[in-house]
C-alpha positions in Angstrom: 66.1 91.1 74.2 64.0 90.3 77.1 63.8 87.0 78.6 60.0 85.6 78.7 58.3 83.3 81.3 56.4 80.4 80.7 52.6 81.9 82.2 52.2 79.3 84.2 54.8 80.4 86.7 53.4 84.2 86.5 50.4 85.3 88.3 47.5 86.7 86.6 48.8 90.5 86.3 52.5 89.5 85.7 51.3 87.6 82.1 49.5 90.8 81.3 52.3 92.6 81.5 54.6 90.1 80.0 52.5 90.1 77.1 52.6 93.5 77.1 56.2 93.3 76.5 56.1 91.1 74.0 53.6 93.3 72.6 55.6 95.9 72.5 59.5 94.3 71.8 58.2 91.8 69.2 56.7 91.8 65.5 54.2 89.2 66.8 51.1 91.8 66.9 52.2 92.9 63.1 54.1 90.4 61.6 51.6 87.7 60.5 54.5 85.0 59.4 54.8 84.1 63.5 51.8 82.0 62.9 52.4 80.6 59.8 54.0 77.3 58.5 57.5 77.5 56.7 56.2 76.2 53.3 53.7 79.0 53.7 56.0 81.9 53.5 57.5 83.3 50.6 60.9 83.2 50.8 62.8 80.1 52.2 66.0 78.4 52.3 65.8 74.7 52.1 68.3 72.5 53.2 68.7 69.0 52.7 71.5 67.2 54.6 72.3 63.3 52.5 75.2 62.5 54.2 78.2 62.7 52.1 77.3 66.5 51.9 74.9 69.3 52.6 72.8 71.1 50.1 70.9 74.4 50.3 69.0 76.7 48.2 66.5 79.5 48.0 63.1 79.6 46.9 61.2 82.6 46.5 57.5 82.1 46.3 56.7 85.6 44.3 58.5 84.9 41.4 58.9 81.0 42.0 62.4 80.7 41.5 64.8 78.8 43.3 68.8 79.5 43.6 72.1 78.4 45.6 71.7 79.1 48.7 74.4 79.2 51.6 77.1 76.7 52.0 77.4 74.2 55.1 79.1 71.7 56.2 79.2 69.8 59.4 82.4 71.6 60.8 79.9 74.7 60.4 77.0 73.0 62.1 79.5 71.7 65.0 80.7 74.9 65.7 78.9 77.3 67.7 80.6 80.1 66.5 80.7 79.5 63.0 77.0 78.9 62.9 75.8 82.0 64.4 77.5 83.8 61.7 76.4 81.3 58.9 72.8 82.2 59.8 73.6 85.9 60.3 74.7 85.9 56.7 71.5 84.1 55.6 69.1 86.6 57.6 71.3 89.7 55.8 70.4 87.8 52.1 66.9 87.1 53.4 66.6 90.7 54.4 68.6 92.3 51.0 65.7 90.3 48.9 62.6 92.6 50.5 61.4 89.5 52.8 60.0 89.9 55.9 60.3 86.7 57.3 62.5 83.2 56.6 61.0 79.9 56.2 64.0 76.9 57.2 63.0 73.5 55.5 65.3 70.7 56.8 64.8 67.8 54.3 66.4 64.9 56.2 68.2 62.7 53.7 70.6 61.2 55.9 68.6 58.8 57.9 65.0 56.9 57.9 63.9 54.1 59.9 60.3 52.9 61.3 59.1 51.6 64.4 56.2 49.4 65.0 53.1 50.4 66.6 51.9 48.2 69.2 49.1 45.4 67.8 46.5 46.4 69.9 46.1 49.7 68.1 44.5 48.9 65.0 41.5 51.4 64.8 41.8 53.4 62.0 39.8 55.9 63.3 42.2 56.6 66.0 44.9 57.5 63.7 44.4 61.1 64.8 44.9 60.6 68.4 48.1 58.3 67.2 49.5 61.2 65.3 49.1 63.3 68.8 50.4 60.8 71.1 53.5 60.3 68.8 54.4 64.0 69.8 53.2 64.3 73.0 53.6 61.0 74.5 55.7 58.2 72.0 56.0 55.6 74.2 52.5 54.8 75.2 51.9 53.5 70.9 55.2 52.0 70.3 55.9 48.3 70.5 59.6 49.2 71.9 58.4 50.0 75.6 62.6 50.5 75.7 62.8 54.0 73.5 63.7 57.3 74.8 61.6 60.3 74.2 64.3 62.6 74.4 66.9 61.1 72.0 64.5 60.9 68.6 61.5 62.1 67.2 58.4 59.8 65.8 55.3 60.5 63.4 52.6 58.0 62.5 52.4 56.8 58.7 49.0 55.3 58.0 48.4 52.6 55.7 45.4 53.4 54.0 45.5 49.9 52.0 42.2 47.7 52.4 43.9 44.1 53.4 47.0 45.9 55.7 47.7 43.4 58.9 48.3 46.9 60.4 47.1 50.5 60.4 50.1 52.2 59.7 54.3 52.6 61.3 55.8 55.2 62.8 59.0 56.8 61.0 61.7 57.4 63.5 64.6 60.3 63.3 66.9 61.1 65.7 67.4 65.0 67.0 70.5 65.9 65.4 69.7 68.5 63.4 67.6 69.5 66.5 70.7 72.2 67.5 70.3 73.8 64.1 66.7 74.4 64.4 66.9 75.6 67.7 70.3 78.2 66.6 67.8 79.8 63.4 64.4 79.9 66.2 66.5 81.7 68.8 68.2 84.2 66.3 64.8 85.1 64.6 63.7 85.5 68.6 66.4 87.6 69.2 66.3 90.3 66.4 62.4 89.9 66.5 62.3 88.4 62.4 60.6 85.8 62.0 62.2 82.4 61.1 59.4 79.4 61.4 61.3 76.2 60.8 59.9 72.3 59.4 62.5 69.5 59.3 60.9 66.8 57.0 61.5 62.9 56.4 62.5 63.6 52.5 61.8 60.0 51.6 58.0 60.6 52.9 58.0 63.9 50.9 59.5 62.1 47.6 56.6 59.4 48.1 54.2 62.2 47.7 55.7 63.2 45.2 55.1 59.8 43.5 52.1 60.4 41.8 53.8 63.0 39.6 56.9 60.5 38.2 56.0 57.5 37.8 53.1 55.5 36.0 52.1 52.4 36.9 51.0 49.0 35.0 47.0 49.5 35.5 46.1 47.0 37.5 49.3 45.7 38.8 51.0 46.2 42.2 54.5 48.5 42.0 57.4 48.9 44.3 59.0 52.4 44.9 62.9 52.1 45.6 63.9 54.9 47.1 67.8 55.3 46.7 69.6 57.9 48.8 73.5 56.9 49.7 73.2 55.6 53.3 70.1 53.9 52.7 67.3 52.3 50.4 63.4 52.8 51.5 61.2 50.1 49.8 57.6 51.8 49.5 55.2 48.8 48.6 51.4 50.0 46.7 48.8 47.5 46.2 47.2 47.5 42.5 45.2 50.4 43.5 48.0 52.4 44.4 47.8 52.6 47.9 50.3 51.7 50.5 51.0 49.2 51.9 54.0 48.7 54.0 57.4 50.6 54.1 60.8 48.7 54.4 64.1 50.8 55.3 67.3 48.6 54.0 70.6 50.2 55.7 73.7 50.3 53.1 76.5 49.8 56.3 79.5 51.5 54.6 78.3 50.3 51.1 76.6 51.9 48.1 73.8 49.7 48.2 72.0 47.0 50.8 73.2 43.8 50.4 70.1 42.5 51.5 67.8 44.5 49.0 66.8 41.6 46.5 66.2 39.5 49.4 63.6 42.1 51.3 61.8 42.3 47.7 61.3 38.6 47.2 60.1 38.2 50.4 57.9 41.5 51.5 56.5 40.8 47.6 55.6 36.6 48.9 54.6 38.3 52.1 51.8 41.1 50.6 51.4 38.2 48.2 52.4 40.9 44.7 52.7 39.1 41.5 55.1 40.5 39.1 54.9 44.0 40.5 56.4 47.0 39.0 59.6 47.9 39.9 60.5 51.9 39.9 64.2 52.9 41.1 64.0 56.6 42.2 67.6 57.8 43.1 67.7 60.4 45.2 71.1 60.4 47.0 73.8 62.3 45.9 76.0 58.8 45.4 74.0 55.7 44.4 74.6 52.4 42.8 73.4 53.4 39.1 74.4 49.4 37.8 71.1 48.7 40.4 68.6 48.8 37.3 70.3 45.8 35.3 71.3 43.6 38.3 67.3 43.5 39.0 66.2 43.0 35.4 68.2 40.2 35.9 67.0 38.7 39.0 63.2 40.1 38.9 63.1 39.2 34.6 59.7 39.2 34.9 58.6 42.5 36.4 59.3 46.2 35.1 62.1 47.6 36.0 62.7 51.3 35.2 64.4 54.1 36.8 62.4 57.5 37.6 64.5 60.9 36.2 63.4 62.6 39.1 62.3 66.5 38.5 64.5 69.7 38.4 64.4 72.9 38.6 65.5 75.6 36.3 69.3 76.5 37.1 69.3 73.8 40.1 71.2 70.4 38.2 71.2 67.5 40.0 68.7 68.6 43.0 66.2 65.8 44.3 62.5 66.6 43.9 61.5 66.9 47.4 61.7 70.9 48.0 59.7 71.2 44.8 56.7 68.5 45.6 56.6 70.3 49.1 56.6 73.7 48.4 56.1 74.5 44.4 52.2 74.0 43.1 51.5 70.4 41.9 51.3 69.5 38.7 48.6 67.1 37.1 48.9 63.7 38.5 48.9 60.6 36.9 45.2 59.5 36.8 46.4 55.8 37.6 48.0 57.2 41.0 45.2 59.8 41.8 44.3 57.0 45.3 43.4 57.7 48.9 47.3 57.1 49.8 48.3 60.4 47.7 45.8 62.3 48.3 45.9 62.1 52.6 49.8 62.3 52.4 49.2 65.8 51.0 45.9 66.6 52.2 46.0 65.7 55.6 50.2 66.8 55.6 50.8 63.1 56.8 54.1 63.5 54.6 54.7 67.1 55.9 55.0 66.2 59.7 57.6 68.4 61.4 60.3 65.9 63.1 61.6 69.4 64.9 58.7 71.4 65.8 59.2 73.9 68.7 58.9 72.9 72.0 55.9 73.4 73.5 56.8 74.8 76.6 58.8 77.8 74.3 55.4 78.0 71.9 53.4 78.4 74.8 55.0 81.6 76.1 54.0 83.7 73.3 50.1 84.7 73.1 48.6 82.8 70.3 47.6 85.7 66.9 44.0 86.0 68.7 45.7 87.3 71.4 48.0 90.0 70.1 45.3 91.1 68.2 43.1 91.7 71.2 46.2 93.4 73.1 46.6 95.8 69.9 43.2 96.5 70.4 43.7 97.2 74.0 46.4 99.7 73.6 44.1 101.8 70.7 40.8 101.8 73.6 42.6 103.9 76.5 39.5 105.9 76.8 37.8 102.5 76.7 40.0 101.2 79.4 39.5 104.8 81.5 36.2 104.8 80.9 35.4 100.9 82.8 37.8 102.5 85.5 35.2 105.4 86.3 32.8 102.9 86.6 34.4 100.6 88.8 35.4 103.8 91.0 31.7 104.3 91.2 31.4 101.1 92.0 33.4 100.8 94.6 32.4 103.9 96.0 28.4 102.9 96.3 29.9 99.7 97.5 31.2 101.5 100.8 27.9 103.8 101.0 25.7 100.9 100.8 28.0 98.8 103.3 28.0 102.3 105.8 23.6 101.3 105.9 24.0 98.4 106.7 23.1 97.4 110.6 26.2 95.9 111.3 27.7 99.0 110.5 26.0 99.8 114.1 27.5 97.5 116.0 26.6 97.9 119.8 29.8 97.1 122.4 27.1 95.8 124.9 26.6 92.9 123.0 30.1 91.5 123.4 29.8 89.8 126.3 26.6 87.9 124.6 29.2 87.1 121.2 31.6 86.1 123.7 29.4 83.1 125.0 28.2 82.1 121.8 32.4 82.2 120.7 33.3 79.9 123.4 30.9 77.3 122.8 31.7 77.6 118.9 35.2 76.9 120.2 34.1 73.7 122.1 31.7 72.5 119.5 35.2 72.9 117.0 37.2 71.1 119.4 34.2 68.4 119.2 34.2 67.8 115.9 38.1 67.8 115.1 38.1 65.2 117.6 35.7 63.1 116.0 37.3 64.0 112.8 40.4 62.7 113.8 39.6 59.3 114.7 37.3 58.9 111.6 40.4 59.8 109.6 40.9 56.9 106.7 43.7 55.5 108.2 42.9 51.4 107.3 40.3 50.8 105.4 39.2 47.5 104.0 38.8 48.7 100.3 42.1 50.2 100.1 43.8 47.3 101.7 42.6 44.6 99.0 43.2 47.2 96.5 47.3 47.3 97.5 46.4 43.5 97.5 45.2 43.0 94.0 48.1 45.5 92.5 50.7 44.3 94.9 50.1 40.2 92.8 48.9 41.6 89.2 47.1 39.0 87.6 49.3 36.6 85.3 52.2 38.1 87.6 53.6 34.6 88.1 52.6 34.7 92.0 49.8 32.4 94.2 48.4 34.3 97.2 47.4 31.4 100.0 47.1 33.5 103.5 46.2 37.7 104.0 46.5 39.0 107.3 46.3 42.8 108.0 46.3 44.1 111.7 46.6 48.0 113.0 47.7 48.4 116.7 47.9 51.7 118.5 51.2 52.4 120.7 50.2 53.4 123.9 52.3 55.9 125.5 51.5 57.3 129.0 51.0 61.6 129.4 50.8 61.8 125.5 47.7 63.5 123.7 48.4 61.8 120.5 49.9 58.5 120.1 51.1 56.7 116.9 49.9 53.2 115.5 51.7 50.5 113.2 50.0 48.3 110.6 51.5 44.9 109.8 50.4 43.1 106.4 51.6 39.3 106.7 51.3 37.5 103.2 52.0 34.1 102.1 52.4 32.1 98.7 53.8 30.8 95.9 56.0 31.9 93.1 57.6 31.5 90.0 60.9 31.8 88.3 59.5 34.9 86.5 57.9 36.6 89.7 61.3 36.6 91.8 62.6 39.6 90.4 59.4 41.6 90.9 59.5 40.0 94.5 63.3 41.1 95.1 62.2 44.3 93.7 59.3 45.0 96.2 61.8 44.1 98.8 63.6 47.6 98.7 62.7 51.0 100.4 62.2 52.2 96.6 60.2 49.3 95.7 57.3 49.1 98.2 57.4 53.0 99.1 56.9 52.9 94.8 53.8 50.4 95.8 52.1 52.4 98.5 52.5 55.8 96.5 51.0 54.2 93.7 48.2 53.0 96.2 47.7 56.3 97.8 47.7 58.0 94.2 44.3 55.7 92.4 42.4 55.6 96.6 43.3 59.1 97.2 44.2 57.7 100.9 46.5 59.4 102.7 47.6 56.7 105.0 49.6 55.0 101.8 51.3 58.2 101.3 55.3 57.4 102.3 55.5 61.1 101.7 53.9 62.9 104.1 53.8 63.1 108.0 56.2 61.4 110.5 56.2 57.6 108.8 58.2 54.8 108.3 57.7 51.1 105.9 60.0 47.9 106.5 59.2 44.9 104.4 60.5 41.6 104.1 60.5 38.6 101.9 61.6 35.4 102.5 61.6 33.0 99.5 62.5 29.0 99.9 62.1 26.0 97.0 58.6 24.6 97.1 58.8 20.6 98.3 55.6 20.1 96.5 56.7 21.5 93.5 56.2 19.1 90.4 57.7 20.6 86.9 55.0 20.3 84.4 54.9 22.1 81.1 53.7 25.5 80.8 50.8 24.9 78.6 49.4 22.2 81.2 49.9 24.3 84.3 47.4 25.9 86.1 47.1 29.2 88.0 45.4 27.5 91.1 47.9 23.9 91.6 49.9 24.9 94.4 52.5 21.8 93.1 53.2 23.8 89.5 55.3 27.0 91.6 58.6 26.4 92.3 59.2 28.4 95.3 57.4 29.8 98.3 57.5 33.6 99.7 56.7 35.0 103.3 56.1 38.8 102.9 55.8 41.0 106.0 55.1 45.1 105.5 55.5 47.1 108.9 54.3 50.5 108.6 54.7 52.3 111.7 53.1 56.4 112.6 54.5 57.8 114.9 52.9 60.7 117.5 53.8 63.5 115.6 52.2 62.1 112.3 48.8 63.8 110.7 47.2 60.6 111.8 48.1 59.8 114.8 45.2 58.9 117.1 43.7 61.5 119.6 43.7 60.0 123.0 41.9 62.0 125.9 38.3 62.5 125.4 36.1 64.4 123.4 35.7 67.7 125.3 
């Protein structure tokens, strides 16, 4: 199989041709399942991983039916080896049923957790944009500014609830499974079949799924306890049976959380639910089944009941997830029919993909627009010979009508005359670039009280009492350039909190970070550290403050000298040498 380029490292004719290729090596121009979602296709194999084990089964969408599927276990999945051939043998069973492409659900089973979004974002109109940035950039919603993008994957729950303190959460996985995606992507890549994959959050799924099981107390608030065997998911609904906050309880070696009639007392005090309903939904292939009566005992004045949770013919003891995501819904229980159920299917906020495929791999492939216009392309050749006639033509006329032109008559007697006018265009060049170079942004006012006011953020724990800024040339005899240094001397005061930042600045990293920054929001190139022949030296010198006078933090004030412990003396040398872009011109203009 031929290996693809992302376009944006091809030129303009080398991604016409590449998509030619793929035009003509792929299914992607005939096989419409490339652009489709896995629960769209009509056969898949689903496979939910809960820990103690793995499950999978089929599900064919023609005759809605579902059977075993393929065993695996982790040594499989660990294996390289073994799981190339695992999948082969699924793609032969796919193939031997008449399908022409492989939809690969991943119910994760094995582990849920949520992570807070940040206060501040608590528009619920923005929940779209949230649901984007979760993918594209996570860290810029979460609360943990400490997470890393490339170890888990995050997807925005709302809470559509009137009363929530917030908008929604964001349900965190880690990547895994991601090695088993990628293994069934590239080997539907390689023989040119498609396999689209989804890896869903099957506690999200089997709260949509909700409305179809249970039935609520009208009127009366209800608790979903999700039960799988590494951990519990509390799902609170308000008496209008919509969401309102999500609770996972971690089991830590045991069957159930220790903690789990704790967390309902007090999340129920918390949302302020009287007596609420109380449905145990086990979904794990080992849970505590004694659950039921140790909370009719402590809760004796709520229902308790536990939810039989749907199967499907032939398929004992299989959790309902596969079915609620794939299979057509059945009726709904009027008292669940809220805005909660309906947007988690609606609007797929339960069907998020936790794996998708990397955008730098989707973006390789022309979207379905696109291969249909290149099929097109390859059925109009006389189309194609046609427009290159004309342009011959063109092109032809082109040089006819450029042969009439009076320039085409150029007379060599008037070279001596172009000449003359070139030489004085020469010295009116040299003119200008002089005057260009010593107008050339090289200390500015603006930019320097810019580096000022992000150098000592506000609330940064720092006083600024003296600014001094100089620039002085270097005068070297003989030399037609000669280089300059600019000297920032700053003094103030500090706090216990603002000496790290101040140690930090005083590093080559830290204030070369500072003047990048600076040259990046002025777009002057005198801050650039980057460029040119260049150099920075900085220095701090912090000492105790002898006026300092400890008051508490709530009496401080920004401005009283006597409330910062310490002192700093920062000097920034930043030297250009001759040889640098900006170095000043010295002889005269010509």
């Amino acid at each position: 199989m031929a290996t693809f380029q992302h376009p944006a490292s091809l030129n303009v004719l080398q991604q016409f041709r590449q998509a030619c290729s793929i035009l003509r090596n792929t299914t992607r121009a005939s096989n419409p399942s490339w652009y489709q979602d896995a629960l769209e296709l009509n056969f898949q194999l689903h496979i939910r991983p809960d820990g103690p084990g793995i499950r999978c089964y089929y599900f064919d969408r023609k005759i809605d039916q579902w059977s075993a599927g393929p065993t695996l276990t982790e040594d499989i999945l660990d294996e390289p080896a073994k799981l190339d051939s695992a999948i082969a043998e699924i793609l032969r069973n796919t193939r031997s049923k008449g399908a022409t492409s492989l939809g690969v659900v991943l119910h994760i089973a094995n582990e849920f957790a949520t992570t807070e979004l940040k206060p501040e974002l608590d528009n619920p109109a923005a929940l779209p944009d949230l649901r984007d940035a979760a993918i594209n950039d996570p860290a810029s919603i979460l609360e943990d500014s400490s997470i890393l993008a490339s170890q888990a994957s995050w997807r925005v729950l709302p809470y559509p609830a009137a009363g929530s303190e917030v908008i929604g959460t964001t349900v965190t996985l880690s990547r895994q499974h991601a090695a088993l995606i990628t293994a069934f992507r590239n080997i539907g890549e390689t023989q040119s079949f498609p396999i689209i994959t989804q890896a869903l959050s099957a506690p999200l799924v089997a709260i949509m799924g909700l409305c179809q099981t249970i039935e609520p107390t009208p009127g009366k608030p209800f608790v979903a306890i999700l039960q799988y065997s590494w951990f519990t998911v509390l799902a609170f609904f308000n008496e209008h049976a919509d969401l309102r906050l999500i609770r996972t309880l971690q089991h830590r070696g045991v069957r159930r959380a220790t903690n789990l009639r704790n967390a309902l007392t007090t999340t129920n005090a918390s949302l302020e639910f009287l007596d609420p309903d109380l449905f145990l939904v086990p979904l794990g292939e080992t849970v505590d089944s004694s659950l039921e009566a140790n909370l009719r005992v402590t809760f004796t004045t709520c229902r308790v009941e536990t939810i039989q949770t749907p199967t499907a013919a032939g398929i004992a003891e299989w959790s309902p997830e596969p079915f609620i995501s794939a299979a057509p819904a059945a009726a709904p229980n009027p008292t669940t029919t809220s805005h909660t159920f309906s947007i988690l299917r609606d609007d797929k906020w339960a069907l998020q993909d936790f794996l998708p495929t990397p955008r730098e791999i989707v973006e390789i492939y022309p979207n379905r627009s696109e291969m249909k216009l290149l099929r097109m392309l390859r059925l109009s050749r006389v189309a194609v010979f046609a427009i290159t006639v004309l342009c011959l033509a063109y092109f032809v006329l082109g040089i006819v009508d450029l042969i009439r032109r009076p320039e085409w008559a150029f007379d060599p007697s008037e070279a001596d005359a172009i000449k003359t006018r070139l030489a004085k265009l020469t010295t009116e060049r040299q003119t200008a670039d002089h005057w260009n170079n010593l107008l050339d942004d090289r200390s500015k006012a603006w930019t320097a009280m810019e580096s000022l006011s992000r150098m000592f953020p506000e609330n940064g724990g720092m006083l600024v009492k003296t600014y001094s800024h100089t620039a002085k040339p270097e005068s070297t005899a003989g030399q037609a350039k000669v280089g300059f240094v600019k000297e920032w001397k700053i003094t103030g005061y500090a706090r216990d909190e603002a000496l790290d930042y101040l140690n930090t600045l005083n590093t080559r990293e830290g204030i070369a970070a500072h003047f990048s920054e600076i040259a990046r929001v002025t777009a002057s190139p005198a801050f650039n550290p980057n460029t040119g022949n260049r150099s920075i030296s900085v220095n701090v010198r912090t000492q105790e403050n002898s006026g300092f006078k400890p008051v508490p933090p709530e009496e401080s004030s920004v401005s009283d000298e006597s409330t910062y412990p310490f002192t700093f003396d920062l000097t920034i040398a930043q030297r250009f040498e001759a040889t640098d872009p900006l170095a000043v011109v010295v002889p005269k203009a010509p």
